[in-house]
Every structure is written in structure tokens, then in C-alpha cells.
N, C-alpha and C positions, 0 to 999 in steps of 0.2 A: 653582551651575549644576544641579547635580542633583536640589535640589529644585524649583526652576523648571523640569527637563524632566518631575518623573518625582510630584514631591509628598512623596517619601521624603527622611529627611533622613541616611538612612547606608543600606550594600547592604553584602552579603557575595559577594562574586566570586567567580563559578563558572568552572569551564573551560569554555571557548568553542568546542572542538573536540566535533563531534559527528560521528566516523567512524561510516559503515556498512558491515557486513558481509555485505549481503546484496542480492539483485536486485531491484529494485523491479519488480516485474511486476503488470499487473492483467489480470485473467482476458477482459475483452471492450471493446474501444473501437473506437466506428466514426464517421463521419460522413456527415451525411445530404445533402440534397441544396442547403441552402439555406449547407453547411458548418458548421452546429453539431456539434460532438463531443459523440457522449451513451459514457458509460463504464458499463456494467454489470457489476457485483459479485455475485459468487455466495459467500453463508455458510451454513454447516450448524452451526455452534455459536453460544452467545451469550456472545463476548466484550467484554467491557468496552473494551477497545484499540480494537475495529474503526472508532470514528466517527474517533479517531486516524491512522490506515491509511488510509480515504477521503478525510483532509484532506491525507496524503500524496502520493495516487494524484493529488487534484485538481492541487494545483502541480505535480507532477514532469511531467503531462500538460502544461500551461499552459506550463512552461519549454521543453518540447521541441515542442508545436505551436503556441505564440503566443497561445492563450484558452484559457478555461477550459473544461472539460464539464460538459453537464447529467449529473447523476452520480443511479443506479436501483442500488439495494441490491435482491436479492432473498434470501431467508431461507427454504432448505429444510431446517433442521433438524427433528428431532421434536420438542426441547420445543419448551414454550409459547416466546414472543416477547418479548426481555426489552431487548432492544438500543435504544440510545438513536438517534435521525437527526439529532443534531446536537450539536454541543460550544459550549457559549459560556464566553465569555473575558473582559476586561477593554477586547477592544475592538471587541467584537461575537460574532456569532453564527455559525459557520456551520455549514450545514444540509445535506442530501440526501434522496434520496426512497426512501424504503424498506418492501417490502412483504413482505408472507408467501406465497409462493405457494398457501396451502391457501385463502388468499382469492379466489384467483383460479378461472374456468370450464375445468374441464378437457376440455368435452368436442369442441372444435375441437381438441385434441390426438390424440383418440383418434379420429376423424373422418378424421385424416391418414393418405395412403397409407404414409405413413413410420414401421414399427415403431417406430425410436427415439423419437420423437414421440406412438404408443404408451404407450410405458413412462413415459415422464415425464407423463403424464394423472395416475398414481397419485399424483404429489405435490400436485397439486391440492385441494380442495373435494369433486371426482369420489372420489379416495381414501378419502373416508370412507365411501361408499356400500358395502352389504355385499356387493356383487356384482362390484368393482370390479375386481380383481386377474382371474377369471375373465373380461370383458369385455375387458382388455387381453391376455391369453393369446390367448382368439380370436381378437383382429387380428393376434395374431403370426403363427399360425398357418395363416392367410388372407393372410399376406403373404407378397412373395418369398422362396421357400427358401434365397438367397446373402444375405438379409441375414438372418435367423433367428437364427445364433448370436450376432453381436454383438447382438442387441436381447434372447438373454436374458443376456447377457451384463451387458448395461446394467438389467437388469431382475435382478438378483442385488445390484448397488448398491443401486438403490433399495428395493429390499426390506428391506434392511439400515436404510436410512436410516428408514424408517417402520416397524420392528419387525413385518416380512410375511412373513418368511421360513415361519413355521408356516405361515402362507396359504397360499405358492406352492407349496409342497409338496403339500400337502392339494388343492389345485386343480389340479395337474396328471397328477396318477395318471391323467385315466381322459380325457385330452386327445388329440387325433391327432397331438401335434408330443410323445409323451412321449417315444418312442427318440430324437428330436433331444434333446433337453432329457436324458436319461438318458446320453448322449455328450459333453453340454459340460462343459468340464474344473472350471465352478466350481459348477452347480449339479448337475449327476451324483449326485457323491458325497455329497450332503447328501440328496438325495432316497433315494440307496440306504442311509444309515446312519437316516433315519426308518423304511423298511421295513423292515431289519433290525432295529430298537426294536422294532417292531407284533407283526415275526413272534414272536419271543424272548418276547414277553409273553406271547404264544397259546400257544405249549408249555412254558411256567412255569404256566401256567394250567391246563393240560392234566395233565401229568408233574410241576407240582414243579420247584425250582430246576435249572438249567442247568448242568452240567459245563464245566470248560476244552474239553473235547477238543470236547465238542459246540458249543459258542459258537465256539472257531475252525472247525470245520468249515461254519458256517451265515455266518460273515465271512468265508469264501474265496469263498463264491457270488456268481456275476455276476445281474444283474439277471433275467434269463429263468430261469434255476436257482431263486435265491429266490423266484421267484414258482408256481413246481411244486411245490416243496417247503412251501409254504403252504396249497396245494391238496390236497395227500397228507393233512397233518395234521387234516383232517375224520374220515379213517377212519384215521388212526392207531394202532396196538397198542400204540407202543411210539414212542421220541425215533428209533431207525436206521429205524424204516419214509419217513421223511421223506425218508431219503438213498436209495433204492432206484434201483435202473437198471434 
């Protein structure tokens, strides 16, 4: 019997229980209007499991709403694109649709009244353009001020994700949303620890290597302070004429 089911003429028996430990959840499933299910996936790594994962998503979807979904992998990671869109087997194929968003036109993102919608242009095609990061500030900027921090908020992620953070730094010193952007609690402090690198270098440069007392006294300044104190050090005599009052 078992080689008439199967063609093999002996099997080694595995255990047949396959508990899981964990939530099957997929990031986006909606249905349109004709009632096909489309399921969209969002990855930022390139794992070898994931076409595994979407043949997951597919049935667990199919068990609980009766068919299957057209299933759209999108792929914001920074590397290159290495992920397979389909697994075949021994009795077939199955497959999904899967894209890179830097293939895709960013600039109906940035178009949008909606900051968040903004910021995500940079994972785009738009993202590689050298202007690109400055171009999304602007819209922020030029957007309403109650949604400002979460869109840079969202905009500190994606910087991350596309290795921009030196950018948005460097791009925003000299922007009209920099006290908002100098107040939000995740990109602030990374903007004030690049200007405090810049200053420190200037009076190493100036004076010769930096003292404790003097490095902590120039890391207790708030952003308005270090920036006076960068000013002084034009006509400097000495590392205390910086701190003057």
C-alpha cells in the first residue's frame, strides 16, 4: 500500500504533532469590493523562512475566511533583495507577488497632504535622489503642526532603515521645524550629540585635547547654550572664554 500511495518502499515516522507557540498574525488583509482577499506583507530582512510564513498566512487566512488571498510581499529592507516568491514541492508550486519598494515611484507619496505618507516617499526609488530627505522635511514642515511629531517620529524609523540618519541630522540644522525636531524625544538627542561631536572638535582644534571637566561642562548644555558657545569660540583666548555669561 505504501508504495502504491507514495512510490517509496519503507518511511521513517515522524511525530505528527506540530504545536504552535505563537500568534499567527499578518500585518494587512483587506477585501475589495468584488470580495477577493488581498493580504499584504511588509519585510525588512531577507529571510529564507518568509516564503514558508506567507504559505502560512495563505491557509490560516483561507481556513478562517473560506478562500484564499491574492497575497503582495513588499520588501523595505536596505539590503539588496534576496528573498525567494515562491517555494516548490513535490506537488507543486506555490507562489506570491513580491516587490521592492525602491522599485516603486515615490513621488504621489510625497505629493500627499499626509506627512506620514511623506516620510515613507524615502523608501522609494524617490530615496535615492540626493535631495531627497530635505524634500520630505519640507513637507513636514509645511504640514500641520499636531501631526509633525509623529511623522518625525516615523521619520527617525525610516532613517534607520535606509542608513539616513547622518542625513537628517545634517538636513535639519538650518530647517524652520528644527526647535520641533530638537524637542522630539527620539531624534533631539541625536541631533544634540552630532553638534556636540562638531563643537568638541572645533576646540580640539583650536586648544588641543579636551579636559573631563571641560567635556562635561559642554554635555550639560542645552541646545540654545551650545550653540552660543560655538559662537564665542571664533574669538576665544582660551577653552573658559566659551562658557562666559
Amino acid at each position: 500500500m505504501l508504495s502504491a500511495l507514495t512510490g517509496a518502499s519503507s518511511l521513517r515516522w515522524l511525530n505528527v504533532e506540530t504545536p504552535l507557540v505563537r500568534n499567527l498574525r499578518v500585518d494587512l488583509l483587506g477585501e475589495t469590493a468584488d470580495a477577493e482577499l488581498i493580504h499584504i506583507e511588509l519585510q525588512s530582512k531577507n529571510d529564507a523562512t518568509f516564503p514558508l510564513r506567507m504559505g502560512e498566512y495563505s491557509f490560516a487566512a483561507a481556513l478562517r475566511h473560506g478562500r484564499l488571498p491574492r497575497q503582495v510581499a513588499l520588501y523595505v529592507g536596505s539590503d539588496t533583495l534576496r528573498i525567494k516568491n515562491e517555494i516548490e514541492g513535490p506537488g507543486g508550486v506555490f507562489r506570491f507577488h513580491l516587490t521592492d519598494i525602491r522599485e516603486l515611484d515615490g513621488e504621489l507619496l510625497l505629493a500627499s497632504k499626509n506627512p506620514g505618507d511623506n516620510v515613507i516617499a524615502l523608501l522609494t526609488r524617490l530615496g535615492r535622489e540626493p535631495d531627497a530627505v530635505r524634500r520630505v522635511l519640507d513637507r513636514i514642515a509645511a504640514g500641520p503642526s499636531e501631526l509633525r511629531e509623529e511623522a518625525l517620529a516615523e521619520l527617525s524609523i525610516i532613517a534607520g532603515l535606509r542608513k539616513l540618519g547622518e542625513e537628517v541630522k545634517r538636513e535639519t540644522r538650518n530647517m524652520p521645524i528644527q526647535e520641533s525636531i530638537m524637542d522630539h524625544d527620539s531624534i533631539g538627542p541625536l541631533l544634540l550629540q552630532a553638534q556636540m561631536e562638531i563643537v568638541m572638535g572645533m576646540v580640539e582644534e583650536r586648544f588641543g585635547s579636551i579636559s573631563p571637566r571641560v567635556r562635561a561642562q559642554l554635555a550639560a548644555l542645552p541646545h540654545q547654550d551650545l550653540k552660543i558657545a560655538s559662537l564665542r569660540l571664533v574669538k576665544a583666548r582660551c577653552v573658559e572664554d566659551m562658557f562666559e555669561r
